[in-house]
Each structure stands twice: as C-alpha cells, then as structure tokens.
Predicted model as a PDB file, atoms N, CA, C, CB and O in Angstrom, pLDDT in the B-factor column:
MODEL        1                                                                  
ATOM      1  N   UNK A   1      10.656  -8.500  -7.743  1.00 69.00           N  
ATOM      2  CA  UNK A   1       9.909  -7.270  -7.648  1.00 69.00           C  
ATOM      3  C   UNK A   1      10.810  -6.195  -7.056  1.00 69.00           C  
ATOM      4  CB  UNK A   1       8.633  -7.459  -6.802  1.00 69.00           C  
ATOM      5  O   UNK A   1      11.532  -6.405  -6.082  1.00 69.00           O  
ATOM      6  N   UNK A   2      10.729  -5.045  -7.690  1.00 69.00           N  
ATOM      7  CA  UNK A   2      11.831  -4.105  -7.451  1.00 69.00           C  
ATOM      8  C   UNK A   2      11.258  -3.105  -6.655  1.00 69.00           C  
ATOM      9  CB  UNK A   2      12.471  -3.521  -8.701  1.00 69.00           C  
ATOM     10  O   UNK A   2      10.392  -2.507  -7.294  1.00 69.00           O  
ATOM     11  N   UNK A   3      11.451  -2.528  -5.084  1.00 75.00           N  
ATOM     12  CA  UNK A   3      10.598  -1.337  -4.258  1.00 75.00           C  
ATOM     13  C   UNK A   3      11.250  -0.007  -5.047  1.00 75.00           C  
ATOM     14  CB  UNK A   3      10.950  -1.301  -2.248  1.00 75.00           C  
ATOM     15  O   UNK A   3      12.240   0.433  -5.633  1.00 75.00           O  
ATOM     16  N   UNK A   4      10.080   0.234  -4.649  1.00 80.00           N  
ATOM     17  CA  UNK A   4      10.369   1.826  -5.363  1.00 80.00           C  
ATOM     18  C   UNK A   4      11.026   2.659  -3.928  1.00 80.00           C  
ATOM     19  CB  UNK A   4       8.501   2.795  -6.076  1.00 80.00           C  
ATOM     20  O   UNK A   4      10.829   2.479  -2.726  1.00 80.00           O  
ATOM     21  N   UNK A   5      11.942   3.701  -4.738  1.00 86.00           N  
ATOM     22  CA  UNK A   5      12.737   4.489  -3.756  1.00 86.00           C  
ATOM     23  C   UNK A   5      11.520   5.669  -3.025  1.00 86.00           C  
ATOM     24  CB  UNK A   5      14.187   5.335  -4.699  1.00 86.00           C  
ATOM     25  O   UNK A   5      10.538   6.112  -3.621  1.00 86.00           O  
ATOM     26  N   UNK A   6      11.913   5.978  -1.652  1.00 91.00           N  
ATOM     27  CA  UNK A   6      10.857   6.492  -1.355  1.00 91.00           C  
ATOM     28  C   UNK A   6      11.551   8.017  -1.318  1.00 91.00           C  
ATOM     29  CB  UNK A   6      10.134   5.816  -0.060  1.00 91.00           C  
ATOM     30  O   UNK A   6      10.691   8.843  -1.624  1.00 91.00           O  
ATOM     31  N   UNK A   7      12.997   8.716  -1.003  1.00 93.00           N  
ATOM     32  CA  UNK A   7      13.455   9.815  -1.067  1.00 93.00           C  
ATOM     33  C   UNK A   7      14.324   9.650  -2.667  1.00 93.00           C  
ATOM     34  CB  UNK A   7      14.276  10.133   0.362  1.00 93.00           C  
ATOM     35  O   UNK A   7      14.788   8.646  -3.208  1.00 93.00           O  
ATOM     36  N   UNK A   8      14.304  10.659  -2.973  1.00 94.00           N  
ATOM     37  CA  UNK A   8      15.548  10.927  -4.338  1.00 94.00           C  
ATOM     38  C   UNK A   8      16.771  12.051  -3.755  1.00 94.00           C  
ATOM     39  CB  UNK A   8      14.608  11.867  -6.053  1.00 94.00           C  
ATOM     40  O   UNK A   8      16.745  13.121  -3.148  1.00 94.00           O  
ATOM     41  N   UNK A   9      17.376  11.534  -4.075  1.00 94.00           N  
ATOM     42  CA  UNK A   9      19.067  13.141  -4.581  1.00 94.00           C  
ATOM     43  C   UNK A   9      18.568  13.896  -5.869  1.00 94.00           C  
ATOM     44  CB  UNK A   9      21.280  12.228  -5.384  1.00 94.00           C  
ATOM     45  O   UNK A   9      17.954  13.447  -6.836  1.00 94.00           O  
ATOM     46  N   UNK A  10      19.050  15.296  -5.580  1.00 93.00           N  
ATOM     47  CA  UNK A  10      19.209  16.479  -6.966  1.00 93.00           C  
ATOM     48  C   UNK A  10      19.520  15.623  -7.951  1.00 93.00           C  
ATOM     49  CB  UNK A  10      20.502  17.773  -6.928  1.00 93.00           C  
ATOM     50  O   UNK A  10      18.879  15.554  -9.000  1.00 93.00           O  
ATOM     51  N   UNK A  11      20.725  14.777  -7.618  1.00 94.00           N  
ATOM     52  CA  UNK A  11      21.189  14.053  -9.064  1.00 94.00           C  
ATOM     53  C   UNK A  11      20.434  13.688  -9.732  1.00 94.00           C  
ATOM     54  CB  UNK A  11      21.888  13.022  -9.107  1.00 94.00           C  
ATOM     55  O   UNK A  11      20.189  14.227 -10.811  1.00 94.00           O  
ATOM     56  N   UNK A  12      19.759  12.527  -9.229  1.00 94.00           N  
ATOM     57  CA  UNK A  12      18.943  11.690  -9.229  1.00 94.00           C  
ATOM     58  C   UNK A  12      17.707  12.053 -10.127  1.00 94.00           C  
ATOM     59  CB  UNK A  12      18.710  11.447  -7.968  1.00 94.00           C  
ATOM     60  O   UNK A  12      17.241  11.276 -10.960  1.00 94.00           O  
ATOM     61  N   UNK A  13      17.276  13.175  -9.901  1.00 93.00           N  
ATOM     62  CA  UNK A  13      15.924  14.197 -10.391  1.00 93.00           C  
ATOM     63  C   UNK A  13      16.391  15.192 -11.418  1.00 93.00           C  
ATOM     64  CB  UNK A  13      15.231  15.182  -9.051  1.00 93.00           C  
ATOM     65  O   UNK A  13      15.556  15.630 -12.209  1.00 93.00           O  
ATOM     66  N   UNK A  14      17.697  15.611 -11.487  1.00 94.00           N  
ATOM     67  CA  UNK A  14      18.130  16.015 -12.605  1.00 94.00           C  
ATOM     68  C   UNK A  14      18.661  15.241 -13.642  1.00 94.00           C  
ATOM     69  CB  UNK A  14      18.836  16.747 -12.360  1.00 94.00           C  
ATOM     70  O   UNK A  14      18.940  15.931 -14.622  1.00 94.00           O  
ATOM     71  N   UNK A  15      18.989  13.587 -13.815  1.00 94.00           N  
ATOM     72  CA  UNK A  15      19.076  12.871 -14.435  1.00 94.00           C  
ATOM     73  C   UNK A  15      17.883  12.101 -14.602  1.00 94.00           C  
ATOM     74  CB  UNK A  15      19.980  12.441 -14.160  1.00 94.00           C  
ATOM     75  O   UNK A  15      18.208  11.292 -15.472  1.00 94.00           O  
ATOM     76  N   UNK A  16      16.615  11.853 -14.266  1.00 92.00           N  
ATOM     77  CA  UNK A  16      15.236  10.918 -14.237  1.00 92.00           C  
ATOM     78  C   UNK A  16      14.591  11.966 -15.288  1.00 92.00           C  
ATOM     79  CB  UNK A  16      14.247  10.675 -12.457  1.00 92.00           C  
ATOM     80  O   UNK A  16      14.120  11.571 -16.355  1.00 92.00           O  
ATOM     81  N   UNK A  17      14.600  13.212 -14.947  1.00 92.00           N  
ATOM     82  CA  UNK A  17      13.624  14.952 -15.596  1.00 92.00           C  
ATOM     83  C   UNK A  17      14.647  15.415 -16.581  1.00 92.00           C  
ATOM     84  CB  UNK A  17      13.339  16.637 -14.133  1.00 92.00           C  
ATOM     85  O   UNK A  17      14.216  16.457 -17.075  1.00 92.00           O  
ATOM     86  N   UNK A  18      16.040  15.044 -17.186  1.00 91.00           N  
ATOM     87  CA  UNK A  18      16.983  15.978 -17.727  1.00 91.00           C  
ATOM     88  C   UNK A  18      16.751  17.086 -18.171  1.00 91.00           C  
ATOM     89  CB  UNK A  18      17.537  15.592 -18.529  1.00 91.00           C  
ATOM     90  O   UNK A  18      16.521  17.485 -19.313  1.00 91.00           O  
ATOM     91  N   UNK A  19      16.874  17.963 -16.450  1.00 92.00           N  
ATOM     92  CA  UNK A  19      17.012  19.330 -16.322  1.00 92.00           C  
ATOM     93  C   UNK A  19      18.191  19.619 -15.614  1.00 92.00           C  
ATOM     94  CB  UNK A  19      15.912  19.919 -15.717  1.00 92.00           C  
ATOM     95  O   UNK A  19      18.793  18.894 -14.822  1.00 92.00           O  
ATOM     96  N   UNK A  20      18.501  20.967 -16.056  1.00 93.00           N  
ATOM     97  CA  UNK A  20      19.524  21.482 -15.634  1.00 93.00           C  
ATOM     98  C   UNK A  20      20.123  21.644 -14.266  1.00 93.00           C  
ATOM     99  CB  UNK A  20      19.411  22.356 -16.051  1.00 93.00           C  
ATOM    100  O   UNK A  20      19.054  21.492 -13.675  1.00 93.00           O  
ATOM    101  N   UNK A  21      20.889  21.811 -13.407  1.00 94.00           N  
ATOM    102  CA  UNK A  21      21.389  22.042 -12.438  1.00 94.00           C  
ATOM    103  C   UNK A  21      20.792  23.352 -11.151  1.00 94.00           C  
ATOM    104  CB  UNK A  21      22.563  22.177 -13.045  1.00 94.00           C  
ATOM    105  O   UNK A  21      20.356  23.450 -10.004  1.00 94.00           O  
ATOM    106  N   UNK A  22      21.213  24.252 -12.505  1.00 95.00           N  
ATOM    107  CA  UNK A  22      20.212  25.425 -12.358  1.00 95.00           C  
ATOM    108  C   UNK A  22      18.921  25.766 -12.234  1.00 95.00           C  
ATOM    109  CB  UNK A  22      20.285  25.943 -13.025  1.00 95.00           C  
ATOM    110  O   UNK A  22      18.477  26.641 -11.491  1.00 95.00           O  
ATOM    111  N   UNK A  23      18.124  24.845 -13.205  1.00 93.00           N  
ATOM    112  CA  UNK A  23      16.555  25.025 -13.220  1.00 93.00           C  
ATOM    113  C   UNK A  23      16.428  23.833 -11.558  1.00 93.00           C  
ATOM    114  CB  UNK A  23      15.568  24.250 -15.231  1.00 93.00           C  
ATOM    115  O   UNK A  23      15.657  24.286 -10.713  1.00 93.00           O  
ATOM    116  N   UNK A  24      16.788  23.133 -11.366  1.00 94.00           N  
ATOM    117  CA  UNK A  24      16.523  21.926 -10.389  1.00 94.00           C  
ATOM    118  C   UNK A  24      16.934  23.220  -9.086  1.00 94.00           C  
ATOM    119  CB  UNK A  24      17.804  20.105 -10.628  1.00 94.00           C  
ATOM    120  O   UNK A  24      16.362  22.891  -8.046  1.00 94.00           O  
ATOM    121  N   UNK A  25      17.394  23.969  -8.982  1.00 95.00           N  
ATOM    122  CA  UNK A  25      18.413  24.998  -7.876  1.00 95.00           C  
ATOM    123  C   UNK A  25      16.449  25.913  -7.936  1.00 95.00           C  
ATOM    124  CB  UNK A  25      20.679  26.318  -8.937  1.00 95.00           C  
ATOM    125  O   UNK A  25      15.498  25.815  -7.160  1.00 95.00           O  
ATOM    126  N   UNK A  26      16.627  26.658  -9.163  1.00 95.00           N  
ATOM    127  CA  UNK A  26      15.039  27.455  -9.091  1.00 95.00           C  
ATOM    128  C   UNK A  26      14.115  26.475  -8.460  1.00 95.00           C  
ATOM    129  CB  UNK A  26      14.302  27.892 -10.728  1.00 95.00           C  
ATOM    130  O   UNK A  26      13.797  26.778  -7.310  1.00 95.00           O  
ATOM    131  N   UNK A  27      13.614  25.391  -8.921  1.00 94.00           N  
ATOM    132  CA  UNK A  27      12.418  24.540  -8.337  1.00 94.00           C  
ATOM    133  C   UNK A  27      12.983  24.405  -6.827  1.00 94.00           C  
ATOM    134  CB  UNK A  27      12.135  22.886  -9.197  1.00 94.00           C  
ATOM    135  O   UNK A  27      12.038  24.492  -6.042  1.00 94.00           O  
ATOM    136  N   UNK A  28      13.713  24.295  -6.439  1.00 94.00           N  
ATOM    137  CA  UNK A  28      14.104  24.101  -4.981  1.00 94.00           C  
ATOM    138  C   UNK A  28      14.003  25.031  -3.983  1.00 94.00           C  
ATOM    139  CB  UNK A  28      15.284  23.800  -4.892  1.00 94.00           C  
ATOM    140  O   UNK A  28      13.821  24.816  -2.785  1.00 94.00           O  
ATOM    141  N   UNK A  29      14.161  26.315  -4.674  1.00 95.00           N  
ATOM    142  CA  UNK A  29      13.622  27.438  -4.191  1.00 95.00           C  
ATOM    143  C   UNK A  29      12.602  27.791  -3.814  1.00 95.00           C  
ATOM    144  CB  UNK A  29      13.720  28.053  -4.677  1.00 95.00           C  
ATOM    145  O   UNK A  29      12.446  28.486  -2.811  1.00 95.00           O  
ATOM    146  N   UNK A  30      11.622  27.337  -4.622  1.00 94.00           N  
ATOM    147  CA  UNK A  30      10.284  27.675  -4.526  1.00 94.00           C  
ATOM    148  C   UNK A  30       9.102  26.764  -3.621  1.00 94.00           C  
ATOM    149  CB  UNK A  30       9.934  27.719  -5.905  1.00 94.00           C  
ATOM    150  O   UNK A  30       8.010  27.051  -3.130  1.00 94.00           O  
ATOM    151  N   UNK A  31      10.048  25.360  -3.692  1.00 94.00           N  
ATOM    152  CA  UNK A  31       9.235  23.884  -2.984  1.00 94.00           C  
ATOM    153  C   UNK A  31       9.932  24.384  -1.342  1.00 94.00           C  
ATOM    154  CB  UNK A  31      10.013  21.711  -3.831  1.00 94.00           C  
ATOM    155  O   UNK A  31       9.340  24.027  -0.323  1.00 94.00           O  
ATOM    156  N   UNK A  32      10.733  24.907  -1.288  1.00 93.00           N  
ATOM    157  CA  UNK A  32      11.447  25.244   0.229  1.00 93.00           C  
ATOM    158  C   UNK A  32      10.436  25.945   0.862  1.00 93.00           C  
ATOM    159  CB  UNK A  32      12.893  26.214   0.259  1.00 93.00           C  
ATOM    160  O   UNK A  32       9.978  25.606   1.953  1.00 93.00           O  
ATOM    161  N   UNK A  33      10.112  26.788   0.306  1.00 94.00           N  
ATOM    162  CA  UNK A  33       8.993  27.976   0.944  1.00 94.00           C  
ATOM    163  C   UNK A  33       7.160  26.804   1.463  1.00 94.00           C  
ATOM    164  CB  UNK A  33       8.553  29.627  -1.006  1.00 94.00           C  
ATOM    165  O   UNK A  33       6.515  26.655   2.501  1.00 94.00           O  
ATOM    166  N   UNK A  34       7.057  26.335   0.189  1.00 93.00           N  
ATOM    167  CA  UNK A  34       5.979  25.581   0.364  1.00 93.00           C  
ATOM    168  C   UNK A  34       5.851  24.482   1.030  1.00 93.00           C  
ATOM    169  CB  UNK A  34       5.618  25.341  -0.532  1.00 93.00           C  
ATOM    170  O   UNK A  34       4.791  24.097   1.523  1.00 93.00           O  
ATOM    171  N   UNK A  35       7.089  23.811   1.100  1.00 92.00           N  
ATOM    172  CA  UNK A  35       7.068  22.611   2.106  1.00 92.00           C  
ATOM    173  C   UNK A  35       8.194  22.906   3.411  1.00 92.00           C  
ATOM    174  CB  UNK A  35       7.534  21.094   1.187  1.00 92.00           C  
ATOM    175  O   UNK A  35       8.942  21.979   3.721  1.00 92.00           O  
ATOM    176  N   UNK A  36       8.285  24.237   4.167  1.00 91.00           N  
ATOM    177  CA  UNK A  36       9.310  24.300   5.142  1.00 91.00           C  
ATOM    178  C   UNK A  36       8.436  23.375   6.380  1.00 91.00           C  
ATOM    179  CB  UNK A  36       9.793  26.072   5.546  1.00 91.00           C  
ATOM    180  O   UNK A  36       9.236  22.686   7.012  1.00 91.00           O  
ATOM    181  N   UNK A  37       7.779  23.300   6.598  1.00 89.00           N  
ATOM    182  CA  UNK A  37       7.765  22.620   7.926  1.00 89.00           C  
ATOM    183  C   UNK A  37       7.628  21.205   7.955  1.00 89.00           C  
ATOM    184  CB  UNK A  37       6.748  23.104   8.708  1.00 89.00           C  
ATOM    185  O   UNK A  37       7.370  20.743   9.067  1.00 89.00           O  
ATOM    186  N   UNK A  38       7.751  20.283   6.875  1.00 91.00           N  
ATOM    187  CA  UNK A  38       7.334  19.336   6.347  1.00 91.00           C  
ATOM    188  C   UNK A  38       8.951  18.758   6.082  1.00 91.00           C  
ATOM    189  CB  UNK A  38       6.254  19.671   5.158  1.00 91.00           C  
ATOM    190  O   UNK A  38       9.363  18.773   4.922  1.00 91.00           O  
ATOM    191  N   UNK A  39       9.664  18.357   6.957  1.00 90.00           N  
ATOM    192  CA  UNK A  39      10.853  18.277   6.771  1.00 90.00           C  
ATOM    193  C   UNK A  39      11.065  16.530   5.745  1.00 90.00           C  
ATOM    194  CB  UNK A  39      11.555  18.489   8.420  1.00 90.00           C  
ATOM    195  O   UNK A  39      11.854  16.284   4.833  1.00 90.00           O  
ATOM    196  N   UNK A  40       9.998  15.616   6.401  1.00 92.00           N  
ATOM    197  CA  UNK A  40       9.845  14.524   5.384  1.00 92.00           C  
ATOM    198  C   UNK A  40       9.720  14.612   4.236  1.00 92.00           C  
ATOM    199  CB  UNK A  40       9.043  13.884   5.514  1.00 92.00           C  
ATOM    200  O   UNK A  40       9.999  13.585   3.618  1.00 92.00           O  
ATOM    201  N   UNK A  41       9.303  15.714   3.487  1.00 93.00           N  
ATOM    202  CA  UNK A  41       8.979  16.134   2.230  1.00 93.00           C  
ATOM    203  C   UNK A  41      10.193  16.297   1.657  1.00 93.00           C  
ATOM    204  CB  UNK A  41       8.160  17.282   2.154  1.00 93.00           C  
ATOM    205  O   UNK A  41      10.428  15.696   0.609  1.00 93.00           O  
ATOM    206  N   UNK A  42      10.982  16.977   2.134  1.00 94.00           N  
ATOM    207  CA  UNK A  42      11.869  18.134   1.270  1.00 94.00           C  
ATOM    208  C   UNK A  42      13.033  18.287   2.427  1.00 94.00           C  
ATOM    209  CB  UNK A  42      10.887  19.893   0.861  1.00 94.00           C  
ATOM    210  O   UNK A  42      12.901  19.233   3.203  1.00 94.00           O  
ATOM    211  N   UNK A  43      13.955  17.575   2.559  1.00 93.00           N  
ATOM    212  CA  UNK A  43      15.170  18.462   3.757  1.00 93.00           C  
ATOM    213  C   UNK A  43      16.441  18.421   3.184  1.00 93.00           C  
ATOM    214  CB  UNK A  43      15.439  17.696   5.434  1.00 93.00           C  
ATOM    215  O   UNK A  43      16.376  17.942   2.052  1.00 93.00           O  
ATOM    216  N   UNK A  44      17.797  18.795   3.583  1.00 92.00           N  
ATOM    217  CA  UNK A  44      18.371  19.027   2.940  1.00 92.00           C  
ATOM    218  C   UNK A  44      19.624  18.115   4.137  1.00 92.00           C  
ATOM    219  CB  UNK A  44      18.200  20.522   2.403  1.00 92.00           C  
ATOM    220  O   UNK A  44      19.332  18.462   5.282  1.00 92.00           O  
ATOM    221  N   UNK A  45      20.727  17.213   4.144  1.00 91.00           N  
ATOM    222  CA  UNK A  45      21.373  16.414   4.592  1.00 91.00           C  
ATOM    223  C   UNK A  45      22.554  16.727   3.976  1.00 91.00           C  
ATOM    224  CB  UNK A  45      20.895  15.251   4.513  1.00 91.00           C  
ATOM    225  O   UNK A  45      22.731  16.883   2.768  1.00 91.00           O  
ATOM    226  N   UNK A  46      23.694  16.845   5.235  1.00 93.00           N  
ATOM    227  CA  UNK A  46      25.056  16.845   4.517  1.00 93.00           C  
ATOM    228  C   UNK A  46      25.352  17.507   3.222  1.00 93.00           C  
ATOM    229  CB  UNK A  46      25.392  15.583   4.284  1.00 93.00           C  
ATOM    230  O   UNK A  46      26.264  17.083   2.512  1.00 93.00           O  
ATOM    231  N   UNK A  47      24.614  18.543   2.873  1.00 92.00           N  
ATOM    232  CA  UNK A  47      24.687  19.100   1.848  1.00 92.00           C  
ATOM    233  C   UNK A  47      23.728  18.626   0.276  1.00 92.00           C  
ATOM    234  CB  UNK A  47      26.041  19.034   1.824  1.00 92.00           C  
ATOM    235  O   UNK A  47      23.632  19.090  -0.860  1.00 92.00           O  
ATOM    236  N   UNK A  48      23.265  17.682   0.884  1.00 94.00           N  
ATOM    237  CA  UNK A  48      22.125  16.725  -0.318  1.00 94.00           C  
ATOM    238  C   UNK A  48      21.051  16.913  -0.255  1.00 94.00           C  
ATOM    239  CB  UNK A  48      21.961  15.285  -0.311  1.00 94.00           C  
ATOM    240  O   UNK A  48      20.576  16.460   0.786  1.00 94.00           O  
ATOM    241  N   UNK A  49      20.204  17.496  -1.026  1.00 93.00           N  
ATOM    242  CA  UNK A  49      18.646  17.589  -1.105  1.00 93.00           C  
ATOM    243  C   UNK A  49      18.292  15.565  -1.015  1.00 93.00           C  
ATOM    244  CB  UNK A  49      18.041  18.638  -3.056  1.00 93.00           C  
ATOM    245  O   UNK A  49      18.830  14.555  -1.467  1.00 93.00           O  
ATOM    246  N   UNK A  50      16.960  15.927  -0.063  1.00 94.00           N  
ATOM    247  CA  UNK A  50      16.447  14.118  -0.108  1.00 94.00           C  
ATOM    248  C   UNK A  50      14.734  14.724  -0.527  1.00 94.00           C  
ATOM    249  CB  UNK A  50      16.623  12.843   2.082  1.00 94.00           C  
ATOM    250  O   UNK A  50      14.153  15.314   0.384  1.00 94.00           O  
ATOM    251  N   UNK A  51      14.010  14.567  -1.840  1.00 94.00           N  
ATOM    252  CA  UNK A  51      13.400  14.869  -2.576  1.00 94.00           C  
ATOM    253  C   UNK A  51      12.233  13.823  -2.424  1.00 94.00           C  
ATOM    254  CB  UNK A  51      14.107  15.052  -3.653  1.00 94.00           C  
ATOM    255  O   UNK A  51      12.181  12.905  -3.242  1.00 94.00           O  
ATOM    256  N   UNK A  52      11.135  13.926  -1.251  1.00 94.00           N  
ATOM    257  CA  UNK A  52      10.385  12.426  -1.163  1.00 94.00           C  
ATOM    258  C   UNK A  52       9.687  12.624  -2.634  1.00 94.00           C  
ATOM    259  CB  UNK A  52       9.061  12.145   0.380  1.00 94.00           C  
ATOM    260  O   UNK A  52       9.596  13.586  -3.397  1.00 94.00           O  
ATOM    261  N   UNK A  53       9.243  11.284  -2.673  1.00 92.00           N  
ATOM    262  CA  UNK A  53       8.557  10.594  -4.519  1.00 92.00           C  
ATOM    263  C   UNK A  53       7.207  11.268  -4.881  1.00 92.00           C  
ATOM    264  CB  UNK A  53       8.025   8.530  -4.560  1.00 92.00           C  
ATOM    265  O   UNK A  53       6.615  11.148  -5.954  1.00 92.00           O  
ATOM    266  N   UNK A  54       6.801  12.036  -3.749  1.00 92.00           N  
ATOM    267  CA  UNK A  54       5.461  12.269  -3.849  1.00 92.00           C  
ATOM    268  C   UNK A  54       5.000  13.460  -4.488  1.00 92.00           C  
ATOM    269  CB  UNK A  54       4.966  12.228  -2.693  1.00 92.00           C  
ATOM    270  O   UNK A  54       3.901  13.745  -4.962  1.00 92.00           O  
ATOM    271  N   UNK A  55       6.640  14.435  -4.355  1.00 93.00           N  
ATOM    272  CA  UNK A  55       6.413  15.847  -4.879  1.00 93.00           C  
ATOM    273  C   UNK A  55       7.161  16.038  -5.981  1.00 93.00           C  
ATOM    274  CB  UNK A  55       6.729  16.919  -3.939  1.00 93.00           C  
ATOM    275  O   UNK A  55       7.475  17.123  -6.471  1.00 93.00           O  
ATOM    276  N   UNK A  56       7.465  14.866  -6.394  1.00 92.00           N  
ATOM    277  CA  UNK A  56       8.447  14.689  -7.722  1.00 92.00           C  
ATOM    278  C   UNK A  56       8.410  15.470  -8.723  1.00 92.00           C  
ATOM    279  CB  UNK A  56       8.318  13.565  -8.378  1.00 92.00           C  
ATOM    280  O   UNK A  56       9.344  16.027  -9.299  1.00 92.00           O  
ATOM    281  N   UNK A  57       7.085  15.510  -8.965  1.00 91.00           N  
ATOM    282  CA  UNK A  57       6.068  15.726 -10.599  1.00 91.00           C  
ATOM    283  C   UNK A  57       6.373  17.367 -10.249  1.00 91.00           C  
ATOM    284  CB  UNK A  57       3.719  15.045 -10.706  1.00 91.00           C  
ATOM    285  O   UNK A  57       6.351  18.122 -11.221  1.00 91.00           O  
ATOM    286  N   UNK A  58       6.571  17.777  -9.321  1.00 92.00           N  
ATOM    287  CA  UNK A  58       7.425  19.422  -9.724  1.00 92.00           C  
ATOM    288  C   UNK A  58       8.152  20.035 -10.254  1.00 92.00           C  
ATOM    289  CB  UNK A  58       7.880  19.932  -9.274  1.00 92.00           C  
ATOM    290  O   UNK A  58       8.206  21.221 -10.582  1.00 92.00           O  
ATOM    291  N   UNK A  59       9.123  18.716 -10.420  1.00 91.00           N  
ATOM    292  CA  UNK A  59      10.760  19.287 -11.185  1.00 91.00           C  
ATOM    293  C   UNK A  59      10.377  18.723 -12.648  1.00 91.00           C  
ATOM    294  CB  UNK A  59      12.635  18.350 -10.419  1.00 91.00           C  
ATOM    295  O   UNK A  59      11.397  18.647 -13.332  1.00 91.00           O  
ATOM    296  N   UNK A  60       8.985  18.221 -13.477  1.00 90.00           N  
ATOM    297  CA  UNK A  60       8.879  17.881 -14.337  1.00 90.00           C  
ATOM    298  C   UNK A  60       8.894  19.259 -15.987  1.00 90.00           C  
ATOM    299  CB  UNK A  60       7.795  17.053 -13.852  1.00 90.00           C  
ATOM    300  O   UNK A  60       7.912  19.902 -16.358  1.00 90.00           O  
ATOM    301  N   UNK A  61      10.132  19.299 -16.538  1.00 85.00           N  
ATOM    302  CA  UNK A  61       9.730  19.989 -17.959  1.00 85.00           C  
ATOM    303  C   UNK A  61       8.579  20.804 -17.357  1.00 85.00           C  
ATOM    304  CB  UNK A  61       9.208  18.847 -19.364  1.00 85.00           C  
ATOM    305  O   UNK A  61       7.665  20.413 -16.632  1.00 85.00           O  
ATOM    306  N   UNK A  62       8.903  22.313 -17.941  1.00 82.00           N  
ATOM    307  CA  UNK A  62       7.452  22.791 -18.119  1.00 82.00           C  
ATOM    308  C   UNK A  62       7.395  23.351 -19.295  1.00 82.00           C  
ATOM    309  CB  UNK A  62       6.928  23.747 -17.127  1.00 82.00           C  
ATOM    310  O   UNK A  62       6.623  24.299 -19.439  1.00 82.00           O  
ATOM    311  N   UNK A  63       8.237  22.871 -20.457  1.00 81.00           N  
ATOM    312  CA  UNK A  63       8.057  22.717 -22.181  1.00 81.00           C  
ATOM    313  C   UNK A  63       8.037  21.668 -22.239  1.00 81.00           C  
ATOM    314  CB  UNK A  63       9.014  23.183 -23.238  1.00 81.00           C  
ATOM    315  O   UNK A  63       8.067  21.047 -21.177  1.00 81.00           O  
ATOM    316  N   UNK A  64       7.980  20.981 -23.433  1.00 77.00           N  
ATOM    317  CA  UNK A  64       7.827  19.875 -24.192  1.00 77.00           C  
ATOM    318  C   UNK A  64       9.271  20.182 -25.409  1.00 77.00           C  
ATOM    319  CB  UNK A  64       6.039  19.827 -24.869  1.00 77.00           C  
ATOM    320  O   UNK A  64       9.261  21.060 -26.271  1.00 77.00           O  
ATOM    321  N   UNK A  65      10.026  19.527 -25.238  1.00 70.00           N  
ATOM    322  CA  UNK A  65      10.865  19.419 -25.907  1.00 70.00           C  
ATOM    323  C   UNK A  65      10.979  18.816 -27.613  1.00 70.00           C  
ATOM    324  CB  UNK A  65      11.409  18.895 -25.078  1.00 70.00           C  
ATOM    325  O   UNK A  65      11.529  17.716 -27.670  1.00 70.00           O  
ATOM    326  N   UNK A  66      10.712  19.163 -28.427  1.00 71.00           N  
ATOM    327  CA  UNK A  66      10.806  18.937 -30.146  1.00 71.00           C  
ATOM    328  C   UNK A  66      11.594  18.260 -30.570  1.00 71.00           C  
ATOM    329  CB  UNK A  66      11.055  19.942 -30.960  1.00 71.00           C  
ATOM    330  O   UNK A  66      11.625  18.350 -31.797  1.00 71.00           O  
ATOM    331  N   UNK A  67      12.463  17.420 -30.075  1.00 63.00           N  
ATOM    332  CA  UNK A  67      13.449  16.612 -30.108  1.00 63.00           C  
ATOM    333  C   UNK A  67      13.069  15.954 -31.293  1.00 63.00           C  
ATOM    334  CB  UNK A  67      13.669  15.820 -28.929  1.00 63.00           C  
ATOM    335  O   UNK A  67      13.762  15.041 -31.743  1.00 63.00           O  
TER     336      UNK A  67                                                      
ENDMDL                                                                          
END                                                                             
C-alpha cells in the first residue's frame, strides 16, 4: 500500500497538471494572498513552494484541452 504524499513541489504540480511554469507562478500568486497565514497550506522553503494535497485542485487546467 502506497501513502499518499501530504506536501507537493512546483515541479511536482507542474508535471501531475502539465501546466506551464508561468501559469503555476500566476496560481501562486493568487493562493499566497488567500492562504497567507496558513503557512501549512502553502509556504515557501529554500526557495521551493511545499503545495499541501488539499489545495491541489487549484492549479487544475481551466480549459479542457482537444488533444
């Protein structure tokens, strides 16, 4: 049985969502404001966003891709 990760990296969420660097930089912007005091949520380490699992579904596509 495999535990699920409970923080993610940018990487991590820009490779799981394949979104851009940039668009993952905008969503980060905007979750900063909404989750600043909530440092478990959302903080930023040694230069690494740590992204808890719970607010994930933010950085999700907001098109649908035609692939």
């Amino acid at each position: 049985m495999r535990k699920l990760k409970t923080h993610y990296t940018g990487v991590e969420v820009m490779e799981y969502y394949q979104i851009s660097e940039r668009t993952l930089r905008y969503r980060l912007a905007t979750l900063k404001k909404k989750y600043k005091g909530q440092p478990s949520l959302l903080s930023k380490q040694n230069n690494v966003w740590r992204i808890h699992n719970s607010i994930i579904e933010h950085f999700e596509p907001k098109r649908k891709r035609l692939d």
